[in-house]
N, CA, C and O atoms as a CHARMM CRD file, in Angstrom:
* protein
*
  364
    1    1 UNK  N    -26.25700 -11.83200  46.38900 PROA 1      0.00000
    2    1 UNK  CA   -26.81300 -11.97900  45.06900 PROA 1      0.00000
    3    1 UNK  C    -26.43000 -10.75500  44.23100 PROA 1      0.00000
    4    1 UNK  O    -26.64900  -9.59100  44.56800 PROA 1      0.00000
    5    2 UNK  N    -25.86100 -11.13300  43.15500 PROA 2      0.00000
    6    2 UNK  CA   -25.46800  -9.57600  42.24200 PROA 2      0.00000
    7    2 UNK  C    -26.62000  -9.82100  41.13000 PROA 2      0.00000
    8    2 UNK  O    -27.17500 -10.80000  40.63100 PROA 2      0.00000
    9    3 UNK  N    -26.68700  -8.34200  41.00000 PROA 3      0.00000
   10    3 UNK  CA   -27.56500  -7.82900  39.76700 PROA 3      0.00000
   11    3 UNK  C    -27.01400  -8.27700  38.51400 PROA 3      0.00000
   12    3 UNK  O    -25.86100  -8.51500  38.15400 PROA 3      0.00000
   13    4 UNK  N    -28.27500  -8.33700  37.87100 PROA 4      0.00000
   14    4 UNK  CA   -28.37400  -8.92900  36.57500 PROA 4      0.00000
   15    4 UNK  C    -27.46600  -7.97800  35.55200 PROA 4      0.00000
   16    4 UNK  O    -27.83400  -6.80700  35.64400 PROA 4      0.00000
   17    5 UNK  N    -26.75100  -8.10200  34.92600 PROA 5      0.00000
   18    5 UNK  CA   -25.62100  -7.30300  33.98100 PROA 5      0.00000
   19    5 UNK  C    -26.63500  -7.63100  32.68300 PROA 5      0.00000
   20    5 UNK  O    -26.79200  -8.74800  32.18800 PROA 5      0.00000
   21    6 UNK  N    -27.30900  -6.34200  32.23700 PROA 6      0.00000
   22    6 UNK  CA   -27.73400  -5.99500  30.99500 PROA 6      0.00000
   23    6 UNK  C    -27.41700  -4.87900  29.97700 PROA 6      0.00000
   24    6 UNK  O    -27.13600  -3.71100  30.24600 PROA 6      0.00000
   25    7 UNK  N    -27.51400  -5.44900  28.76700 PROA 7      0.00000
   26    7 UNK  CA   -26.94200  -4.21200  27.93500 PROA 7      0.00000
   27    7 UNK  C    -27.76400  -2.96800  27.93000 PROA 7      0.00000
   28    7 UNK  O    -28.98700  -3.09500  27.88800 PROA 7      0.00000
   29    8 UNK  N    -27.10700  -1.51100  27.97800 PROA 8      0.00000
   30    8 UNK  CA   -27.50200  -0.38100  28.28500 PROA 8      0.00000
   31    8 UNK  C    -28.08200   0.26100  27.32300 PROA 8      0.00000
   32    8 UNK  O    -28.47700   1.38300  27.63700 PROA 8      0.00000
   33    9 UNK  N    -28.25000  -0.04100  26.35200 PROA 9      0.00000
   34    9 UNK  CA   -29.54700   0.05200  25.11900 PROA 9      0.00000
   35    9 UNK  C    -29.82900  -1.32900  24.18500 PROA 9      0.00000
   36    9 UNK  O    -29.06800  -1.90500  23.40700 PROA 9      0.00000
   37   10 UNK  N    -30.80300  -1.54100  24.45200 PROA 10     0.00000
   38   10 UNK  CA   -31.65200  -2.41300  23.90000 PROA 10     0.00000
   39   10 UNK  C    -31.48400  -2.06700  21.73200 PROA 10     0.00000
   40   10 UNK  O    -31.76700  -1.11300  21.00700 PROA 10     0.00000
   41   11 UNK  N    -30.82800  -3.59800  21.47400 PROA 11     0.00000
   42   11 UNK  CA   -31.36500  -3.41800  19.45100 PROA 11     0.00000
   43   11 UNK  C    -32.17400  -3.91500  19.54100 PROA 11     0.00000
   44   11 UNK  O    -32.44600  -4.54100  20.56500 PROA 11     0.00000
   45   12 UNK  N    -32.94600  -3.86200  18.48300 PROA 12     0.00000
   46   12 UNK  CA   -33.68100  -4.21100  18.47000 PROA 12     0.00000
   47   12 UNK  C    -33.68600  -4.95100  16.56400 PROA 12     0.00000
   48   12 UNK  O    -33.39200  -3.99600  15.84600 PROA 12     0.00000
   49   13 UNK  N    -33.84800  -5.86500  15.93500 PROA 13     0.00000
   50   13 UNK  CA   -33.69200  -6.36000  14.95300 PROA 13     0.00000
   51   13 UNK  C    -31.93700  -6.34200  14.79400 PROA 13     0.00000
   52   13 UNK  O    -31.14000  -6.46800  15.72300 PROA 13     0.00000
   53   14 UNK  N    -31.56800  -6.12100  13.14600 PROA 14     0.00000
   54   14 UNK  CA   -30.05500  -6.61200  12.71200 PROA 14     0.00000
   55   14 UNK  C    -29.29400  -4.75400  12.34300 PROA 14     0.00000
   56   14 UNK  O    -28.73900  -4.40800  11.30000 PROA 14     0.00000
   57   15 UNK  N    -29.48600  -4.09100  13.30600 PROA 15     0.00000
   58   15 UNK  CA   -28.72500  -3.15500  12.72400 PROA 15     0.00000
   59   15 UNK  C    -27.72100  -2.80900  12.32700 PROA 15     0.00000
   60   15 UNK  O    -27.45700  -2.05200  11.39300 PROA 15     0.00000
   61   16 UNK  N    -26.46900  -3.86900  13.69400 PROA 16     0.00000
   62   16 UNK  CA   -25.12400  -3.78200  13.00400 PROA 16     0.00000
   63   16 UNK  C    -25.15700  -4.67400  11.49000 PROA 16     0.00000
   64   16 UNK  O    -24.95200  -4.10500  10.41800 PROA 16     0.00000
   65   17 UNK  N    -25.40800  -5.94900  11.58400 PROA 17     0.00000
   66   17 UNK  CA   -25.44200  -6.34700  10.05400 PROA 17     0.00000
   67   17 UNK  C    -25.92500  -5.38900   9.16700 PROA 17     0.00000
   68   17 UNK  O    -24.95800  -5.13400   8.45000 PROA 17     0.00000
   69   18 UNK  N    -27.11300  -4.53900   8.71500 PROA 18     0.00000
   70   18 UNK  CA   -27.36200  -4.04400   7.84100 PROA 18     0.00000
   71   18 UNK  C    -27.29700  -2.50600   8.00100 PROA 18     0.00000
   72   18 UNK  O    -28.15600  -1.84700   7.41500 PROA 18     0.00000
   73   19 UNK  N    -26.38800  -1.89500   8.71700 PROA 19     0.00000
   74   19 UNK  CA   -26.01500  -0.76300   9.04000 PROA 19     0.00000
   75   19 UNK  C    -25.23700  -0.17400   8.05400 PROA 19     0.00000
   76   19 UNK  O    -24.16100  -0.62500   7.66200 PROA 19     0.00000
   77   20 UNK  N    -25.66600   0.62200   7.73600 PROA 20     0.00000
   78   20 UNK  CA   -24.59200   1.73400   6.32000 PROA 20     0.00000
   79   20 UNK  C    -24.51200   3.10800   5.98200 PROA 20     0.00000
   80   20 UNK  O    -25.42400   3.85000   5.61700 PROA 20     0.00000
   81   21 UNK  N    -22.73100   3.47500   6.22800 PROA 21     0.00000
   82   21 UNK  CA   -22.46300   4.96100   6.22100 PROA 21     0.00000
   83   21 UNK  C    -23.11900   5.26300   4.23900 PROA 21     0.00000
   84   21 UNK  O    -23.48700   4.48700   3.35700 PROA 21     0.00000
   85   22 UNK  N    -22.98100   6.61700   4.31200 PROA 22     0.00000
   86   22 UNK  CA   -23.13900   6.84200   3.03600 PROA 22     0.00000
   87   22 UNK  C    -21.92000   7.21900   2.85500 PROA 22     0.00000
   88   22 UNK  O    -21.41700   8.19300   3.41500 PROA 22     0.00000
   89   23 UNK  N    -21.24500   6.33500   1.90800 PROA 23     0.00000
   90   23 UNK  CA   -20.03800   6.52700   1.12300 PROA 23     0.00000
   91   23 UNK  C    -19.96900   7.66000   0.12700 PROA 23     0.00000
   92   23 UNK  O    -18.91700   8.29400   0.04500 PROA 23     0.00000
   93   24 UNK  N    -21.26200   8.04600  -0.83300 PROA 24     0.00000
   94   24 UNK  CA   -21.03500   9.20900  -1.34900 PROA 24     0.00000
   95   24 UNK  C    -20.87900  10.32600  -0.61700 PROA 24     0.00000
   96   24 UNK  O    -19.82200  10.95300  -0.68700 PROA 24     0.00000
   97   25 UNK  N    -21.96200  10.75400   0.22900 PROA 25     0.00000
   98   25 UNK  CA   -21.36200  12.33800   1.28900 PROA 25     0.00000
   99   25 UNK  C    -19.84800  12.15300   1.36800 PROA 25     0.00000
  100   25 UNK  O    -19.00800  12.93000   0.91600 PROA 25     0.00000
  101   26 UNK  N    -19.60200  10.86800   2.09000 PROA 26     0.00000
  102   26 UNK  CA   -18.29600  10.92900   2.83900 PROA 26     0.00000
  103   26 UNK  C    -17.53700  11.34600   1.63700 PROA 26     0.00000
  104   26 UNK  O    -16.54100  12.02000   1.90100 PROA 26     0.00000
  105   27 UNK  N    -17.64600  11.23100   1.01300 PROA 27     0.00000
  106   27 UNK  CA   -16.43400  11.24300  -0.36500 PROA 27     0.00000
  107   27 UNK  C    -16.68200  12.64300  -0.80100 PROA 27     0.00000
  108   27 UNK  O    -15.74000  13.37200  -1.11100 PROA 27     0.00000
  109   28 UNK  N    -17.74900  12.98900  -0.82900 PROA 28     0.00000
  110   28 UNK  CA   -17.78400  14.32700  -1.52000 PROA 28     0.00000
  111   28 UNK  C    -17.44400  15.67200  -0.06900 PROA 28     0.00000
  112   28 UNK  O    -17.35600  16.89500  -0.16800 PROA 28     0.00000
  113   29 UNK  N    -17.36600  15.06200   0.76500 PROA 29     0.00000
  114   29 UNK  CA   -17.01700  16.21700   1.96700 PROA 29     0.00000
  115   29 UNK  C    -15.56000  16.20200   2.28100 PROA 29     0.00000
  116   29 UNK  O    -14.93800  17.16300   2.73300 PROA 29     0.00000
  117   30 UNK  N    -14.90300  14.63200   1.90900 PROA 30     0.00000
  118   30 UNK  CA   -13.39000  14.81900   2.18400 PROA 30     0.00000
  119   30 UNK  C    -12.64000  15.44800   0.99100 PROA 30     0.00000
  120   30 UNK  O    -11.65800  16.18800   1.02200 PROA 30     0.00000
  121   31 UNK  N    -13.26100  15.02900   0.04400 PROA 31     0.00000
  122   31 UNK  CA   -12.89200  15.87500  -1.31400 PROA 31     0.00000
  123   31 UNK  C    -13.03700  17.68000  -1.37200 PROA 31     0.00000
  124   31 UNK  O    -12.22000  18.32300  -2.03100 PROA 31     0.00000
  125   32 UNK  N    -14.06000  18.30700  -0.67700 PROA 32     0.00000
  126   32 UNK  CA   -14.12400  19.69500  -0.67900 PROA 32     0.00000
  127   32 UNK  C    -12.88100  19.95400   0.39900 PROA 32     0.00000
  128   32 UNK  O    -11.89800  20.69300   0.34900 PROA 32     0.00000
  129   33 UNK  N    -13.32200  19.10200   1.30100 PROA 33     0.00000
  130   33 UNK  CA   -12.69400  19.94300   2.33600 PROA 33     0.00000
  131   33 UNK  C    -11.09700  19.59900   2.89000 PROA 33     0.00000
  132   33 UNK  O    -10.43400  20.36500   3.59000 PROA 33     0.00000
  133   34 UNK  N    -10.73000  18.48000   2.48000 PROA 34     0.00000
  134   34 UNK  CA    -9.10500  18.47700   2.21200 PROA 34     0.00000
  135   34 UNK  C     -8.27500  19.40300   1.73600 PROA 34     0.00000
  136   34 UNK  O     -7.27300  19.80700   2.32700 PROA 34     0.00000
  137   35 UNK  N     -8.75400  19.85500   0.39900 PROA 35     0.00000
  138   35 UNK  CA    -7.78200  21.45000   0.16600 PROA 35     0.00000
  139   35 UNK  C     -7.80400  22.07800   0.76300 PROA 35     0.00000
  140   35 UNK  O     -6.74800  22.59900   1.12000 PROA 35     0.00000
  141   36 UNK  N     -9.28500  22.55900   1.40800 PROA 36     0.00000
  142   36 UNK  CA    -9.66500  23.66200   2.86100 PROA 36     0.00000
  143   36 UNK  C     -8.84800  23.46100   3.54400 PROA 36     0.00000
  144   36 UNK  O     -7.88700  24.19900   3.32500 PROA 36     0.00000
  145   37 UNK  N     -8.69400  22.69000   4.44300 PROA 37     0.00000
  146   37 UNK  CA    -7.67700  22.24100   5.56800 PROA 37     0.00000
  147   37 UNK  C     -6.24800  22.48800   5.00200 PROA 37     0.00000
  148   37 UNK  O     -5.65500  23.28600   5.72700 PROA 37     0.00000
  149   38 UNK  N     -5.35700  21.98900   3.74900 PROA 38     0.00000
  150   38 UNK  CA    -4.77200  21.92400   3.45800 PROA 38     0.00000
  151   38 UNK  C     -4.10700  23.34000   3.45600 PROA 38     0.00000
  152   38 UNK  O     -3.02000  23.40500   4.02900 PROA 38     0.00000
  153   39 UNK  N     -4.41000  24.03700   3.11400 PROA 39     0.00000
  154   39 UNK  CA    -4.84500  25.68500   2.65000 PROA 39     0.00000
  155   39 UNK  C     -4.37800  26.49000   4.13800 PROA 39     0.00000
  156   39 UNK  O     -3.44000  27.24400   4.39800 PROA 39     0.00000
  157   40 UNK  N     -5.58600  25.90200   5.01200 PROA 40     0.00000
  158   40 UNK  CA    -5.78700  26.36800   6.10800 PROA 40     0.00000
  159   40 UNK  C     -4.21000  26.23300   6.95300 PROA 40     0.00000
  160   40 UNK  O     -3.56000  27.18400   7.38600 PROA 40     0.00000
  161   41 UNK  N     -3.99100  25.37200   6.99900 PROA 41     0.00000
  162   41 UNK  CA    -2.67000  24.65900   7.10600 PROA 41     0.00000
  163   41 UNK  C     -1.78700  25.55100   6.79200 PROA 41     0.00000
  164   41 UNK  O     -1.42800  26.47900   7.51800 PROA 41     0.00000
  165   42 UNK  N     -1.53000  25.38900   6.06500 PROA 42     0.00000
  166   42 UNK  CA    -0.09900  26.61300   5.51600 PROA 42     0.00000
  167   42 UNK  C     -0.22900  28.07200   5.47700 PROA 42     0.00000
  168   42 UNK  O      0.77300  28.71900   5.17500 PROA 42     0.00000
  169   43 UNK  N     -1.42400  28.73300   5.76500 PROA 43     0.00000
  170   43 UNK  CA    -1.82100  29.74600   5.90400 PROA 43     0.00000
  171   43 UNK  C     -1.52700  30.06600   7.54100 PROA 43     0.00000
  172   43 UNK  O     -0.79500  30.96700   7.95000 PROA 43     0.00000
  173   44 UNK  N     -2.12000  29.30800   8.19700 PROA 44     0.00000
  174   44 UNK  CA    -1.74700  29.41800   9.36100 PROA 44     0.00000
  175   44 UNK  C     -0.21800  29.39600  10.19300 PROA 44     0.00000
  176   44 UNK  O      0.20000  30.01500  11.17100 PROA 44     0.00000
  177   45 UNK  N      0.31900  28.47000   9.37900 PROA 45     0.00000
  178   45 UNK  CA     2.01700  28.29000   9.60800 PROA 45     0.00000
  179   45 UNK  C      2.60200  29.37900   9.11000 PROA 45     0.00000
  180   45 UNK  O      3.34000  29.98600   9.88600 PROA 45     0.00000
  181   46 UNK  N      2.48500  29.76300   8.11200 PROA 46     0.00000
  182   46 UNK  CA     2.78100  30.90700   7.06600 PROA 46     0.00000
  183   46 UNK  C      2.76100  32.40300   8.29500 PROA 46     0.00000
  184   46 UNK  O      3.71300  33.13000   8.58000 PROA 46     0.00000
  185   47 UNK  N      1.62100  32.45400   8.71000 PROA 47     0.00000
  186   47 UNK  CA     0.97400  33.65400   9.48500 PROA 47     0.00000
  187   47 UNK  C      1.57000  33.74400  10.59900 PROA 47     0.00000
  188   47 UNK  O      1.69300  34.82800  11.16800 PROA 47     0.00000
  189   48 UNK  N      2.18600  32.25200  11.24300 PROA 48     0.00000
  190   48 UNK  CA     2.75300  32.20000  13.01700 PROA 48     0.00000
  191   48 UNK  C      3.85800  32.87300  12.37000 PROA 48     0.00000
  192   48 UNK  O      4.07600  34.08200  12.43700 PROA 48     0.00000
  193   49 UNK  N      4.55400  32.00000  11.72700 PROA 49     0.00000
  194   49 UNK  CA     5.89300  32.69900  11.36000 PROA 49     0.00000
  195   49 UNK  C      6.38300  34.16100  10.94600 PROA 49     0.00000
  196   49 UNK  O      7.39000  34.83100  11.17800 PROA 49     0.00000
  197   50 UNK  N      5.01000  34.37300  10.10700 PROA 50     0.00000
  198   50 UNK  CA     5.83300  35.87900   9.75900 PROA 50     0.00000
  199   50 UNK  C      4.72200  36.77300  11.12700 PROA 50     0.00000
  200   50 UNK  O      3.89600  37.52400  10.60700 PROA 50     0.00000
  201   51 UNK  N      4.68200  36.74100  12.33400 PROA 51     0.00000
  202   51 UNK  CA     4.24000  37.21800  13.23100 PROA 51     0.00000
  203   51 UNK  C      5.25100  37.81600  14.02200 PROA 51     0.00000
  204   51 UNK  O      6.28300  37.14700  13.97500 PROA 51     0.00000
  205   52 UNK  N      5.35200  38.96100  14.82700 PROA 52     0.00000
  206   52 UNK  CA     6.35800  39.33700  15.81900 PROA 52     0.00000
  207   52 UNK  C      5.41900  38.77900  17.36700 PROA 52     0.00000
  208   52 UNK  O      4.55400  37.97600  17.71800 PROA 52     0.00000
  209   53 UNK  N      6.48400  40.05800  18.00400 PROA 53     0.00000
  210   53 UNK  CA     5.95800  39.33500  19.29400 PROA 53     0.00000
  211   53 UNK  C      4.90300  39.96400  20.15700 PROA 53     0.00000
  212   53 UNK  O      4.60400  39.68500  21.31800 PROA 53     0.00000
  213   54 UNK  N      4.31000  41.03900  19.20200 PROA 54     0.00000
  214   54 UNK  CA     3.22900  41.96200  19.72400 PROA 54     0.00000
  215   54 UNK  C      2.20600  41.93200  19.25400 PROA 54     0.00000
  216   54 UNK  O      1.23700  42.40400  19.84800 PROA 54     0.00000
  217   55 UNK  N      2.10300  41.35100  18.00700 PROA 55     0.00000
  218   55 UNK  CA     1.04200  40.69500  17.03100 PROA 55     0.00000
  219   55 UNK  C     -0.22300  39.95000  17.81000 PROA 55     0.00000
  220   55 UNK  O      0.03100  39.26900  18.80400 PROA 55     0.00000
  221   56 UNK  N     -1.64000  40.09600  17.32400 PROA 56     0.00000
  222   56 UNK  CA    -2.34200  39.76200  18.11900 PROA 56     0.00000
  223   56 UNK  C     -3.34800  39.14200  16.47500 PROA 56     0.00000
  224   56 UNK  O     -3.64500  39.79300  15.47300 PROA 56     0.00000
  225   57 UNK  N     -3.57900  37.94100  16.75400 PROA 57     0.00000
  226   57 UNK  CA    -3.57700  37.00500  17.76400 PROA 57     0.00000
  227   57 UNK  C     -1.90800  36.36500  17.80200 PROA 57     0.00000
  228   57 UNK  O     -1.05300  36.27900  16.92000 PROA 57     0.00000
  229   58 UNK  N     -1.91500  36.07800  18.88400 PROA 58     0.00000
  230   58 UNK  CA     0.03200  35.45500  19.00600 PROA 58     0.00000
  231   58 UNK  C      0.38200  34.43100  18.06800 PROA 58     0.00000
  232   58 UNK  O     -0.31000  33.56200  17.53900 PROA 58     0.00000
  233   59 UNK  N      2.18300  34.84700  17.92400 PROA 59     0.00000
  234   59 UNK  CA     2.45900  33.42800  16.96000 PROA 59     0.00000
  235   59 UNK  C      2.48900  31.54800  17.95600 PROA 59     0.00000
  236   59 UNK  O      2.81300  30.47400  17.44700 PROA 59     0.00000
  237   60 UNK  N      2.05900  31.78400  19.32300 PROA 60     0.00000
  238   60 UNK  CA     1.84100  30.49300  19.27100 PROA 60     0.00000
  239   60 UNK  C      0.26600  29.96900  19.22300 PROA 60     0.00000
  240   60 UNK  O     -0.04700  28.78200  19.13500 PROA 60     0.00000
  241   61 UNK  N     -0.91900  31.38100  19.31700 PROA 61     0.00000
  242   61 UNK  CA    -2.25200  30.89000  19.12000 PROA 61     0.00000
  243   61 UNK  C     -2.37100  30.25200  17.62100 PROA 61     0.00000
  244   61 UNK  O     -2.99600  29.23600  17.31600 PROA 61     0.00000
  245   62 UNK  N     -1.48900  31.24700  16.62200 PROA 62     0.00000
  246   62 UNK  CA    -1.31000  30.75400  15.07400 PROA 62     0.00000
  247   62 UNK  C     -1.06800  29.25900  15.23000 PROA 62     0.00000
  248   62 UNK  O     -1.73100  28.32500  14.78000 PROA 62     0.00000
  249   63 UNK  N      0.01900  29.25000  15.95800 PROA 63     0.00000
  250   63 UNK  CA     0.93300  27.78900  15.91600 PROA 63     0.00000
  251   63 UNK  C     -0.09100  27.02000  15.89300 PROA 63     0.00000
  252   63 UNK  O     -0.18000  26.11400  15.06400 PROA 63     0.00000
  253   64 UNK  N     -1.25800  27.32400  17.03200 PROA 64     0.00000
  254   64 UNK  CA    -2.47600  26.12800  17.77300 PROA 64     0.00000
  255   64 UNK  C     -3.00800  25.68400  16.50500 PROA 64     0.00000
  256   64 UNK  O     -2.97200  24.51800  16.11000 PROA 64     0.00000
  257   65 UNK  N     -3.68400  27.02700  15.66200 PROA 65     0.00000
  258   65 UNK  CA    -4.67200  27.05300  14.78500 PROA 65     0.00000
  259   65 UNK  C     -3.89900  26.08200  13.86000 PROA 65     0.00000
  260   65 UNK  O     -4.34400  24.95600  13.63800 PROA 65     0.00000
  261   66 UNK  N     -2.86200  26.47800  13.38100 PROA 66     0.00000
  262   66 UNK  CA    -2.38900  25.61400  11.98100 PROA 66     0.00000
  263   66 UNK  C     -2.50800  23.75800  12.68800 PROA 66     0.00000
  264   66 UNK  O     -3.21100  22.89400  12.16400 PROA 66     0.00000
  265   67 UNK  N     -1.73500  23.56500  13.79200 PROA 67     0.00000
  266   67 UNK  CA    -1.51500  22.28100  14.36100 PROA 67     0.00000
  267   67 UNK  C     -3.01900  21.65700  14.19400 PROA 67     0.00000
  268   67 UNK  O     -3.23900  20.69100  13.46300 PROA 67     0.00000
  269   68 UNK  N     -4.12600  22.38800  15.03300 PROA 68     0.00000
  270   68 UNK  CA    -5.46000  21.55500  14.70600 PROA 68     0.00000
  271   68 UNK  C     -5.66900  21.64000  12.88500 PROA 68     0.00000
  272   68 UNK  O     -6.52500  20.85000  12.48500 PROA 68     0.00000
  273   69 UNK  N     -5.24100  22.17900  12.18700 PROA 69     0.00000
  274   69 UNK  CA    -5.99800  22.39900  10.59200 PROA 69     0.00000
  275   69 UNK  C     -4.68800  21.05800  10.03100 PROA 69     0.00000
  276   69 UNK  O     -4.64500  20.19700   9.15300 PROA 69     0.00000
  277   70 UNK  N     -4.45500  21.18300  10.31400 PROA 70     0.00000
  278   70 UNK  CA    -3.00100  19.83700   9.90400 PROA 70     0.00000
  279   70 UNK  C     -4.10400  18.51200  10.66600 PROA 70     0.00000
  280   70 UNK  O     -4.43900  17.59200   9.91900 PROA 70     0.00000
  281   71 UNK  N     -4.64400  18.50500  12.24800 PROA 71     0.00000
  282   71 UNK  CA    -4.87200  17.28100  12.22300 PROA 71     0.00000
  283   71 UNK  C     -6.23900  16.52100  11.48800 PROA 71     0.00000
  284   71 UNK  O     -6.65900  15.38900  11.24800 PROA 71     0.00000
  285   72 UNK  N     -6.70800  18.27500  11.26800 PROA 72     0.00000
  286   72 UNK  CA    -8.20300  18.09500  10.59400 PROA 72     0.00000
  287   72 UNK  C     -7.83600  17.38800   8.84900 PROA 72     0.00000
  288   72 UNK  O     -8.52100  16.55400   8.25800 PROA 72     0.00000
  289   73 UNK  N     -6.37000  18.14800   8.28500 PROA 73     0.00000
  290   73 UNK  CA    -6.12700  17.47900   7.17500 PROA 73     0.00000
  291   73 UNK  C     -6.21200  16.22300   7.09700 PROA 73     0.00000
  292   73 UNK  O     -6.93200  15.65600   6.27500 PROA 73     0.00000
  293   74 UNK  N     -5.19800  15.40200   8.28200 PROA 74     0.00000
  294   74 UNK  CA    -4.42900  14.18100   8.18100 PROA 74     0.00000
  295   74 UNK  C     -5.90300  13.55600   8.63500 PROA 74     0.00000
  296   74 UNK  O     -6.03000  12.55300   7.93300 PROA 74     0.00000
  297   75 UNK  N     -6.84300  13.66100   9.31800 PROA 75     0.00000
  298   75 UNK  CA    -8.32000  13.34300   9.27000 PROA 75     0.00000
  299   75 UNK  C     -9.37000  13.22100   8.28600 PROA 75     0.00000
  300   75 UNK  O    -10.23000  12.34500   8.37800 PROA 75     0.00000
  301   76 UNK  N     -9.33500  14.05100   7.36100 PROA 76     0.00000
  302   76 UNK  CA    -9.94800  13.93100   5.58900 PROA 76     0.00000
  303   76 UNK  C     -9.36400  12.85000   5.04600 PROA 76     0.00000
  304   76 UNK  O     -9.87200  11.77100   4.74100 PROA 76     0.00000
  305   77 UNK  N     -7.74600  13.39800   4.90400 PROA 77     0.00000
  306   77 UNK  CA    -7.16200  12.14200   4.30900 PROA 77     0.00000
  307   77 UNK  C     -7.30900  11.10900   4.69000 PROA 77     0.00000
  308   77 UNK  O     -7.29400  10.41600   3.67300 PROA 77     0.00000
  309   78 UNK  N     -7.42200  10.60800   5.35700 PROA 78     0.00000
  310   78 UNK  CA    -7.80600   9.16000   5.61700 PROA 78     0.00000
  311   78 UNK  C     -9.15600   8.78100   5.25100 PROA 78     0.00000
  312   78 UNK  O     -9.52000   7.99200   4.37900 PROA 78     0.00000
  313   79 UNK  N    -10.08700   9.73000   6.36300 PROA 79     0.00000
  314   79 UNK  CA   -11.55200   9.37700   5.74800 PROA 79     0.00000
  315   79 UNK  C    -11.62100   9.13900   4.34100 PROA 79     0.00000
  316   79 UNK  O    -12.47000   8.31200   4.00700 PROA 79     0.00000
  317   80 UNK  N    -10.84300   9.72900   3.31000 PROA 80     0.00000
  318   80 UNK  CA   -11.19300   9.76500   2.16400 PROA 80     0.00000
  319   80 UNK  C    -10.65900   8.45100   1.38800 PROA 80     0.00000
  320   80 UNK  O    -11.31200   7.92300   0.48700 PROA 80     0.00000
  321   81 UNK  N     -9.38800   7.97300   1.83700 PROA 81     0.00000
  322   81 UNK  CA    -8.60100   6.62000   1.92500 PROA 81     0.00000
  323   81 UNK  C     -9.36000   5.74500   2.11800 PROA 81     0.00000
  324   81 UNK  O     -9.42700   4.83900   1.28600 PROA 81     0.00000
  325   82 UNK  N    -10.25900   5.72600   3.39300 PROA 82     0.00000
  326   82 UNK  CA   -11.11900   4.27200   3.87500 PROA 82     0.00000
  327   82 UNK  C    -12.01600   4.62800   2.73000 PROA 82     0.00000
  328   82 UNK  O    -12.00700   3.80900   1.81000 PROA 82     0.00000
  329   83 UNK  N    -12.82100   5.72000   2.58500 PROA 83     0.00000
  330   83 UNK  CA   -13.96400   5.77600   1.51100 PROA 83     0.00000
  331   83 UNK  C    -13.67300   5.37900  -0.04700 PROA 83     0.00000
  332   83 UNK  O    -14.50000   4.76800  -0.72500 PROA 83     0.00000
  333   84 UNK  N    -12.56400   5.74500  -0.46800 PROA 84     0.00000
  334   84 UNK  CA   -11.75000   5.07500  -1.41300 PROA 84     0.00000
  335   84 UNK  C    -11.96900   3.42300  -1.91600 PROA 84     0.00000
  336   84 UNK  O    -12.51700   2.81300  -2.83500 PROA 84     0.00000
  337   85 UNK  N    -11.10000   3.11300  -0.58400 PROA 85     0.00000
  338   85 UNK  CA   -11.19200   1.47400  -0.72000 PROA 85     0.00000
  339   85 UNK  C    -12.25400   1.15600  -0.66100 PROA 85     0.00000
  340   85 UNK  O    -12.55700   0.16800  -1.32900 PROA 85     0.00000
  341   86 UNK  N    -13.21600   1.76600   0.07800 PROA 86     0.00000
  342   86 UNK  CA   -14.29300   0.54400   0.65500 PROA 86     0.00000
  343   86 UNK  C    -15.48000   0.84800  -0.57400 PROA 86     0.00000
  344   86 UNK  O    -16.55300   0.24400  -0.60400 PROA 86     0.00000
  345   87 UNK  N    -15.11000   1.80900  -1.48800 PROA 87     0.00000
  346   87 UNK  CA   -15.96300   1.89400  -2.74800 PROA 87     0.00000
  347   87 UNK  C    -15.34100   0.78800  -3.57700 PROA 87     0.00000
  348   87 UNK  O    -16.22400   0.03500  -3.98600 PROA 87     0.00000
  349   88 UNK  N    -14.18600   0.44600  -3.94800 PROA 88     0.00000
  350   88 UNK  CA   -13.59800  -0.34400  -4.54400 PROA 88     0.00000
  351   88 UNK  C    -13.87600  -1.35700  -4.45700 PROA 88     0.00000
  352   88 UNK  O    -14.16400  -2.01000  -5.46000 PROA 88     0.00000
  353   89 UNK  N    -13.90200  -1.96600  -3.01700 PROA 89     0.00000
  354   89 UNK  CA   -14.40100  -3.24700  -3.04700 PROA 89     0.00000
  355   89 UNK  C    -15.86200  -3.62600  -2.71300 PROA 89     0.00000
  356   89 UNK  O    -16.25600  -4.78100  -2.55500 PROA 89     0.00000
  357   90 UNK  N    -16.57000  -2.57700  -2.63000 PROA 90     0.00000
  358   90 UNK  CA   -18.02700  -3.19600  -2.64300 PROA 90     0.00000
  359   90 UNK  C    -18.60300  -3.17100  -4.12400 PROA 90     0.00000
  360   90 UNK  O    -19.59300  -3.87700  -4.31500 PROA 90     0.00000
  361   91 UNK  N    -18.20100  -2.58500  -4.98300 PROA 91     0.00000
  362   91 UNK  CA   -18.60600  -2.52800  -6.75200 PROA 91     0.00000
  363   91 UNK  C    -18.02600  -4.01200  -7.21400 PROA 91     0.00000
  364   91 UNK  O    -18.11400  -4.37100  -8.38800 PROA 91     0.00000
């Protein structure tokens, strides 16, 4: 006899149906913080490069830093893309 297969948290009423991000935060946080990143980004690339090889922190910890601030960019941007559209078409 196998055990009963139940879901591992209980809903309770319609939450996915009436479930909702707030589109304004989202919009107003990808909007600040896209240039940040952006910024961050080329600052960091900027910094590996003009680094030697005794420089501390190293030009490939730089490398790390800029690579995550690039994926944190290409991450706003989008968030800010879906938040975009999905204002568009719910008005």
């Amino acid at each position: 006899m196998r055990p009963a297969r139940t879901p591992r948290y209980w809903r309770s009423g319609t939450e996915p149906a009436t479930a909702r991000s707030d589109l304004k935060l989202r919009f107003l946080l990808s909007v600040m913080f896209l240039p940040v990143f952006v910024a961050m980004t080329a600052g960091f690339a900027l910094w590996a490069s003009l680094s030697t090889g005794s420089d501390l922190p190293s030009s490939g910890a730089l490398t790390g830093f800029a690579v995550l601030s690039g994926v944190l960019t290409v991450f706003a941007a989008v968030d800010l893309y879906v938040v975009v559209r999905r204002r568009r078409t719910e008005l």
